[in-house]
TIVEX-696812 format. One record per residue (C-alpha): residue in one letter; x, y, z. Coordinates in pm, 1 decimal. Layout:
! TIVEX-696812
  tido         u         v         w
     a         X         Y         Z
...
! end
This chain:
! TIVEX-696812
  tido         u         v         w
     x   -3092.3      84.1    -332.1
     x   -2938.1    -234.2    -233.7
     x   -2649.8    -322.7    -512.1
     x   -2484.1     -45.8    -748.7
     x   -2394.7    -104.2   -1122.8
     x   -2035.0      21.2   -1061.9
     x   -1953.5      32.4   -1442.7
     x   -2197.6     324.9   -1501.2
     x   -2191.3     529.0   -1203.7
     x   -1996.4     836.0   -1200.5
     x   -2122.2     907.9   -1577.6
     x   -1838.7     731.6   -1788.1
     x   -1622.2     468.4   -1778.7
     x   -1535.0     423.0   -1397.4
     x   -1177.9     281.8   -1443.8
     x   -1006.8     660.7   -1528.9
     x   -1240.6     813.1   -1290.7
     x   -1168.4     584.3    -966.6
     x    -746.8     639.6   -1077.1
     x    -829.6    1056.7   -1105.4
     x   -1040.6    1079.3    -760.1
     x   -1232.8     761.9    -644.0
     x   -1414.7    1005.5    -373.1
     x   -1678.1    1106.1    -514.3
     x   -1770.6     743.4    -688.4
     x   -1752.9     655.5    -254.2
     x   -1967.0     924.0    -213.0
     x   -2230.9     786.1    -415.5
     x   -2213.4     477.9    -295.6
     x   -2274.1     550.7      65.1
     x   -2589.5     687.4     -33.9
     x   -2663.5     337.3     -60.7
     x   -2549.3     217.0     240.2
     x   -2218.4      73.7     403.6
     x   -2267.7    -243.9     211.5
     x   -2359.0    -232.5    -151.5
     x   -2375.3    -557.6    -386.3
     x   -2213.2    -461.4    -729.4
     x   -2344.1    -706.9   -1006.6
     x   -2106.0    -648.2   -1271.3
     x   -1807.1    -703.5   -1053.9
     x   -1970.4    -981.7    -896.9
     x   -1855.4    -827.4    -540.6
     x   -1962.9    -689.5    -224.5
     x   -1847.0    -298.6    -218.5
     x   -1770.7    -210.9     148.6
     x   -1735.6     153.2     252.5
     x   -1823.3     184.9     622.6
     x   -1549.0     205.2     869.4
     x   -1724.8      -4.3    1115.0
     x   -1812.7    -299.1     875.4
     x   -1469.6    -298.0     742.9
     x   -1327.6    -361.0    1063.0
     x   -1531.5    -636.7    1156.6
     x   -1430.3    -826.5     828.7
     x   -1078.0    -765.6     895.5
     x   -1141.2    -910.4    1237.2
     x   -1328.7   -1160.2    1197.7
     x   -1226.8   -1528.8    1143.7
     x   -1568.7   -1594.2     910.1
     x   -1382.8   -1379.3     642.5
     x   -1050.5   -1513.8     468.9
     x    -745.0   -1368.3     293.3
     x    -717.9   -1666.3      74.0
     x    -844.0   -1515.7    -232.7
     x    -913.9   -1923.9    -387.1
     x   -1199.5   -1935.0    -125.7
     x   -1384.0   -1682.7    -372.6
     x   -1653.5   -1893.6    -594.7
     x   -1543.9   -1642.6    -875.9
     x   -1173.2   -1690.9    -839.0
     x    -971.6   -1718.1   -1181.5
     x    -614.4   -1772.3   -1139.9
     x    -370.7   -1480.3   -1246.1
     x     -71.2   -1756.5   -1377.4
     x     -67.8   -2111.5   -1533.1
     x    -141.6   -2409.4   -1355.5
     x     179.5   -2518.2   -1222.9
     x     369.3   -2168.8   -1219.7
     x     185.7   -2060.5    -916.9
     x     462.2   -2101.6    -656.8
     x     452.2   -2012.2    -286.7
     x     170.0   -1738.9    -210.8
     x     203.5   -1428.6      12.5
     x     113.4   -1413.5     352.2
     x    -108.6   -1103.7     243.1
     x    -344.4   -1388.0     112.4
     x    -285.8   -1688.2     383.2
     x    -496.9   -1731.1     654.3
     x    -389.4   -1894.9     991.2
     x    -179.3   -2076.8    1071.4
     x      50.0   -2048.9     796.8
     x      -5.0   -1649.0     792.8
     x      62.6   -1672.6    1167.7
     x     452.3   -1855.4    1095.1
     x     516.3   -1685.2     816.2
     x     456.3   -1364.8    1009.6
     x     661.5   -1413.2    1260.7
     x     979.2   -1477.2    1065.8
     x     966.3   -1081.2     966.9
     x     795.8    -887.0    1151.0
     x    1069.3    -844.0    1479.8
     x    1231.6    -679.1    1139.0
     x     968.2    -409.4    1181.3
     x     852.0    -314.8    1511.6
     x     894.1      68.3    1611.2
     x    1218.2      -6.4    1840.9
     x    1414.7    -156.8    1552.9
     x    1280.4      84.9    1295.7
     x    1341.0     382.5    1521.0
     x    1722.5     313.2    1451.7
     x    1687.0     399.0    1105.5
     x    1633.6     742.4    1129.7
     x    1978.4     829.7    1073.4
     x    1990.1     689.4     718.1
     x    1678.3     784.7     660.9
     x    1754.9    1128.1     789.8
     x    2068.5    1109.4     543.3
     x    1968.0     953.7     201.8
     x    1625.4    1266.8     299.3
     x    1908.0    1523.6     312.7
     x    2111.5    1412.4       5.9
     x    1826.5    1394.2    -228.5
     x    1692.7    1744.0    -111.6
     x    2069.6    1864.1    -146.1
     x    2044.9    1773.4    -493.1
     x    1712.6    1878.4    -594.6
     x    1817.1    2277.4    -448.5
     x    2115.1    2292.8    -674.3
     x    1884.9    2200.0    -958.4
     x    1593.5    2432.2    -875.9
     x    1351.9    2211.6    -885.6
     x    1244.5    1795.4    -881.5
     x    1038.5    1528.0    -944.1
     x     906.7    1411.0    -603.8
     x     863.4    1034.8    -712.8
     x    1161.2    1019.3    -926.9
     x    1401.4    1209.1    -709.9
     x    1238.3    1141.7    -357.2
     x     957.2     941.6    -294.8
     x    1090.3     624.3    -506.3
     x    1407.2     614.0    -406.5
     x    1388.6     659.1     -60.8
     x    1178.1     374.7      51.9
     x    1299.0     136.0    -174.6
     x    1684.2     226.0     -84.7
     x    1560.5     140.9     249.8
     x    1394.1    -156.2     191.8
     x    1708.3    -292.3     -22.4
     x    1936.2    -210.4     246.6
     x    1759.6    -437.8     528.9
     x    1674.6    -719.9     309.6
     x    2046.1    -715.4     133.0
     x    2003.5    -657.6    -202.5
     x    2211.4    -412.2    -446.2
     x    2024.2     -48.6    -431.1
     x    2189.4     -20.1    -737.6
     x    1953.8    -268.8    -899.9
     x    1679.2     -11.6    -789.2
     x    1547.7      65.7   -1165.1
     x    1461.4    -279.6   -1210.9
     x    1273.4    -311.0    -894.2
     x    1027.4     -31.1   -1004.9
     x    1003.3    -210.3   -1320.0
     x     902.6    -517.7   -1163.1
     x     697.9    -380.6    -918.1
     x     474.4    -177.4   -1120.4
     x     377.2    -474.4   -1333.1
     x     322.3    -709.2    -967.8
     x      90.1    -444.0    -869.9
     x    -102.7    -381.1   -1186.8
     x    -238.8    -703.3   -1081.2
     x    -410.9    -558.6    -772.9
     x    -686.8    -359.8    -905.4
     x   -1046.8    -551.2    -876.9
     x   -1057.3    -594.7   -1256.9
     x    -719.3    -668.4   -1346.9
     x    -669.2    -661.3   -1757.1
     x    -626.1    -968.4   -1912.3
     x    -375.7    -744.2   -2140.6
     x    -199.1    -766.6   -1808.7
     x    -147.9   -1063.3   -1703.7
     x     206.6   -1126.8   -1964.0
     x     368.3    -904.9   -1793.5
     x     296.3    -968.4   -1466.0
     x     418.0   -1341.4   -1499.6
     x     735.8   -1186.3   -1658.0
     x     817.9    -954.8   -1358.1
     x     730.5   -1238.4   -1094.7
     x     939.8   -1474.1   -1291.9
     x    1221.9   -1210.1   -1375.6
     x    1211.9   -1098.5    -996.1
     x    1248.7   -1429.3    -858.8
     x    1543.1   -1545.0   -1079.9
     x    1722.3   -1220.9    -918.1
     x    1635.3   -1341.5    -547.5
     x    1754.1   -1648.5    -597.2
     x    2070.1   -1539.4    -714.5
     x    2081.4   -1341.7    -378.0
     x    1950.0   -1638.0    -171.0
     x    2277.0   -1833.1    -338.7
     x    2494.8   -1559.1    -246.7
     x    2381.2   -1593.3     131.1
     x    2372.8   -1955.7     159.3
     x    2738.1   -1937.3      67.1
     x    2826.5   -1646.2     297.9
     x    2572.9   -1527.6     507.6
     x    2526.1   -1144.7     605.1
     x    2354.7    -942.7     874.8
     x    2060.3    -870.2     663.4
     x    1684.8   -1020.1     634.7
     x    1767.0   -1230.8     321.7
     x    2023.5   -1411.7     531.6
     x    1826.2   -1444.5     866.6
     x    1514.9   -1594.3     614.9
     x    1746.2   -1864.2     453.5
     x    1831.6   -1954.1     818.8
     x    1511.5   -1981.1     888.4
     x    1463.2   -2203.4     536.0
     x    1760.3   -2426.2     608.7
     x    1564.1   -2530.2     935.9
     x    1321.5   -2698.7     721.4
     x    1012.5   -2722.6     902.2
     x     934.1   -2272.2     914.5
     x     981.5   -2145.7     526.0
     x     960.3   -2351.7     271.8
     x    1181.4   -2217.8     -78.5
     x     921.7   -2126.4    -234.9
     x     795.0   -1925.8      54.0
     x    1139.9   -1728.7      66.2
     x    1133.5   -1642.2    -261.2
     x     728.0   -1548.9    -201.9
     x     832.6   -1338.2     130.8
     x    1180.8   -1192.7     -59.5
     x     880.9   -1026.4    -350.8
     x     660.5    -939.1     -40.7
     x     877.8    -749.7     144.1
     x    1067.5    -553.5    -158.7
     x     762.5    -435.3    -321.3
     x     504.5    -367.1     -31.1
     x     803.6    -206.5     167.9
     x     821.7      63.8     -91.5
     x     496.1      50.4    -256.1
     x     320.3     235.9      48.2
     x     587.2     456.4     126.6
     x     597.1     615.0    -209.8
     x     218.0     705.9    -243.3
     x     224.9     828.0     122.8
     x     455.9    1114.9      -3.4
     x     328.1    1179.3    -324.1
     x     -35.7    1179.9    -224.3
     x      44.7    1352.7      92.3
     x     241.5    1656.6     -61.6
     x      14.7    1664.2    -299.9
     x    -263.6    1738.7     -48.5
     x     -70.5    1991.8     127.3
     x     -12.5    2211.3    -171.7
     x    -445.9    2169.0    -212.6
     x    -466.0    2294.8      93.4
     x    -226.2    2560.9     152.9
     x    -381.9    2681.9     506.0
     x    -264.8    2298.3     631.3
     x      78.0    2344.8     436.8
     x     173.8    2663.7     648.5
     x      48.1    2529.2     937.0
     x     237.5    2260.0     949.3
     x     557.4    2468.9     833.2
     x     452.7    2696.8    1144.1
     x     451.2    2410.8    1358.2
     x     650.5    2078.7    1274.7
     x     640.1    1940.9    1590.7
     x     244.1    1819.0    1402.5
     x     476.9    1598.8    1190.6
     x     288.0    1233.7    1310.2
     x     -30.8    1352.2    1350.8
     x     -49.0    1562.6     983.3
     x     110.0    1189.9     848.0
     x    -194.6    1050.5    1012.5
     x    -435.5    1261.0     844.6
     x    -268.4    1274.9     512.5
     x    -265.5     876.8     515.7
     x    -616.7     908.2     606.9
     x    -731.6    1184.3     350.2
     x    -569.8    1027.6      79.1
     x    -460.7     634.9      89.5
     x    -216.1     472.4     -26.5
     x    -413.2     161.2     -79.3
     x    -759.3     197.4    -155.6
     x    -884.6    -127.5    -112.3
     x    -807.8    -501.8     -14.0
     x   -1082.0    -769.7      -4.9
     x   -1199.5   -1078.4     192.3
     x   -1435.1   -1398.2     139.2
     x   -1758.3   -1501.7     359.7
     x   -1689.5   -1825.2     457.9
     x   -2011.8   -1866.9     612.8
     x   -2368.7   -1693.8     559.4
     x   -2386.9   -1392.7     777.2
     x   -2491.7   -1044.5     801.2
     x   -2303.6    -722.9     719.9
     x   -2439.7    -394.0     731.2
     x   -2768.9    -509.1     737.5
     x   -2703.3    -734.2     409.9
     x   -2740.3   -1143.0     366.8
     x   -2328.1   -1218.1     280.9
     x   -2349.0   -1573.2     151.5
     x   -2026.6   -1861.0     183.4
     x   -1770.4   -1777.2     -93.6
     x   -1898.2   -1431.3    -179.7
     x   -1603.6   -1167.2    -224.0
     x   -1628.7    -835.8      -5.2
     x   -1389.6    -538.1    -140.0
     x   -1328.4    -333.3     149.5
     x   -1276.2      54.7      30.2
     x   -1024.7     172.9     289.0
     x   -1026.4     489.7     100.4
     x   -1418.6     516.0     140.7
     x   -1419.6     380.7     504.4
     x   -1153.5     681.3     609.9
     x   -1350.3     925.6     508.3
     x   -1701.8     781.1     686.4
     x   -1893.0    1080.1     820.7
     x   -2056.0     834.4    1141.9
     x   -1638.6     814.5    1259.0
     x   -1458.2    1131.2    1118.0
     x   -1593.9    1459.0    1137.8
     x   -1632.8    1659.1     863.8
     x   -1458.1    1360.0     615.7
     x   -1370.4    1594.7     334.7
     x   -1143.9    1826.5     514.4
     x    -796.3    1820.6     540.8
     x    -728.9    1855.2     947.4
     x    -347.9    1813.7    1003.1
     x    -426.7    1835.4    1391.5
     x    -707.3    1580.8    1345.6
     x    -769.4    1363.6    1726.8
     x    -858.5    1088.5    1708.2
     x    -776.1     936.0    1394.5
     x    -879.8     579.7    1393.4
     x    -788.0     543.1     981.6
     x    -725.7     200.2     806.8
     x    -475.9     336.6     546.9
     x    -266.9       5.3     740.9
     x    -545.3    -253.0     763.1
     x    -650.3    -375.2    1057.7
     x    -649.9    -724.2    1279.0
     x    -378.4    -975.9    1191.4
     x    -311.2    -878.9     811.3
     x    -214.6    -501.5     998.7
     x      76.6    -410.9     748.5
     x     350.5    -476.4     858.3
     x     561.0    -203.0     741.7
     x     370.2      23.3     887.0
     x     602.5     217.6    1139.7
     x     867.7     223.8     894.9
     x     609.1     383.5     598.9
     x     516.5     657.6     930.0
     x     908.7     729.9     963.2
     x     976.0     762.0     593.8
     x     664.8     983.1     522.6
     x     770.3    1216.1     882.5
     x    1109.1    1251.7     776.3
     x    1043.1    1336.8     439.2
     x     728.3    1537.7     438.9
     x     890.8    1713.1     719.7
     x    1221.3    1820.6     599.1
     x    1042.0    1891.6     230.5
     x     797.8    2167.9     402.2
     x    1097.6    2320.0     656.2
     x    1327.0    2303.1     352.3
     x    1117.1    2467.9      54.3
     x     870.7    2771.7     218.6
     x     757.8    2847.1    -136.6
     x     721.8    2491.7    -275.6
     x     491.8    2425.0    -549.6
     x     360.3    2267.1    -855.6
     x     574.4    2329.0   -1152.6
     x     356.3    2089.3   -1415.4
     x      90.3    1868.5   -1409.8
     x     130.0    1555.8   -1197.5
     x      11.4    1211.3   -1320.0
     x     -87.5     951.9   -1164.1
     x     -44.2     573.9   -1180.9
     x    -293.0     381.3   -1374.7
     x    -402.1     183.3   -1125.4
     x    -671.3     171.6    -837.6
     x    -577.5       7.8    -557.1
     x    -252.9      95.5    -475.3
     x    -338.7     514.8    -516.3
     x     -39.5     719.7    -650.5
     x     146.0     919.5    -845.2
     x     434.1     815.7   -1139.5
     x     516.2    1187.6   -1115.5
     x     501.7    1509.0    -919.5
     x     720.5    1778.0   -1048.6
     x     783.5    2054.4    -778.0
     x     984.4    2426.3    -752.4
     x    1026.1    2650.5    -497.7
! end
């Protein structure tokens, strides 16, 4: 079989399903190959590892989402502002790039393990007086994003209305994004940008040592970030720098307590801290998906890709390929290698990335040494969405 009608398989309607467990809908489209054509979505559904990494390495396949003879725009004709480098292409991904990312290479991040070690130690200080916690309300969430707030220069205290805004920005992810939807997306973008340019104000009249400051330098010189682009990077870099971060905990202790042979392991031996994040980013991803255009005709997997076609590229379904990882459906905390693309790959790589593996050490760590008995004290639920995999709640005991 050469193209899948995704809105039937898995024996109901897919949308639940995928947000539940999207393996075994992967599963049954492997069968068909690594690149399957899905009619009613009007997409190319690739789950191979290797074919996802060569269209996230190759320069025939673009971010820019308006390349995509399907596109429909999400907002009004002229409210669409700046866009995100996630969905530029060279060269302007390549400047706009560079204006962050010295923000998050390993050495810089590496000197936030202090605060991260602290704001870890406070919230698990808490959570043992009360007996018990909500991992994303009490840990997960507030972690990342305190972090995030922190290096950009915005009031933590504003945190609540981050996740507010956030989790309408992202609802706007998933392949099939409701129409229901899109209101409230344009609200949060719109309400989230008034706020940052309140901040950007702030700096332009007394500049800080934070990121917001160092990107309206970088605005003032005219000719590397445009205003629109600030405001564009500003939402970037406070949602995705918590968005990842949050699922990598929830989904990864989550897995652990599934798998309670890999939970005392890595209790018995913490020092497997980076490799078990590794595996748990692999076994269970944070983002599922991202996509791609053709923009010529080529061949993928053995399949005629024609100019303007959209590929969605299952990260969750390429990490758990049986031709790269062994025995895909088990949990291996000690797992070597571990070539997973819960990050990307090529130049879109996220960026974020080594200060999501810090967060997720730190706290998955200290979380296993701290509670020997931890476990599930309700029913979790998960966030009603698809590509960006998660949970809006995880209550835990001990």
């Amino acid at each position: 079989m050469n193209q899948a009608d995704v809105r039937t398989m898995g024996g109901g309607d897919l949308l639940p399903l995928l947000q539940r467990d999207p393996y075994p809908f992967y599963e049954q489209l492997r069968r068909s190959g690594p690149v399957v054509w899905a009619p009613s979505l009007e997409r190319w559904l690739v789950t191979g590892h290797p074919e996802v990494v060569e269209v996230l390495r190759d320069e025939r396949f673009s971010a820019d989402r308006r390349k995509w003879r399907g596109f429909e725009p999400v907002v009004e004709p002229g409210r669409e502002g700046a866009r995100s480098m996630l969905v530029v292409d060279p060269p302007d991904h390549t400047r706009l790039r560079t204006l962050v990312q010295k923000a998050f290479t390993p050495r810089v991040v590496e000197r936030l393990r202090p605060r991260i070690e602290a704001l870890v130690k406070e919230a698990l200080d808490e959570a043992e007086a009360r007996g018990s916690m909500d991992l994303v309300a009490d840990l997960a969430y507030p972690l990342p994003v305190t972090v995030i707030a922190e290096l950009l220069g915005v009031p933590v205290e504003d945190r609540s209305a981050f996740r507010r805004w956030s989790d309408a920005l992202v609802g706007a992810l998933d392949p099939v994004a409701l129409t229901d939807r899109r209101s409230a997306v344009l609200a949060a973008r719109d309400a989230l940008h008034a706020y940052l340019e309140r901040v950007v104000a702030e700096r332009r009249a007394a500049p800080r040592d934070d990121l917001i400051s160092r990107l309206v330098e970088a605005e003032e010189q005219g000719d590397r970030l445009s205003g629109p682009e600030l405001l564009a990077m500003g939402v970037l870099l406070l949602v995705a720098g918590h968005e990842t971060t949050v699922n990598l905990i929830g989904n990864g202790i989550n897995a652990l307590l599934a798998h309670p042979d890999q939970l005392a392991r890595l209790r018995d031996e913490p020092e497997l801290i980076e490799p078990a994040v590794e595996e748990l980013l692999r076994y269970d991803s944070p983002v599922q998906l991202t996509g791609r255009v053709a923009l010529e005709e080529l061949e993928l997997g053995g399949r005629r890709v024609e100019p303007g076609q959209m590929l969605m590229l299952l990260l969750g379904a390429a990490n758990r390929d049986p031709r790269v990882f062994a025995e895909p459906e088990r949990l291996d905390l000690g797992r070597d290698p571990n070539p997973h693309l819960a990050f990307g790959r090529g130049i879109h790589f996220c960026l974020g990335a080594p200060l999501a593996r810090l967060e997720g050490q730190i706290a998955i760590r200290e979380l296993v040494r701290r509670f020997p008995t931890l476990r599930l004290a309700g029913t979790p639920e998960r966030r009603p969405t698809v590509t960006l995999r998660g949970f809006a709640s995880l209550p835990l005991t001990w």
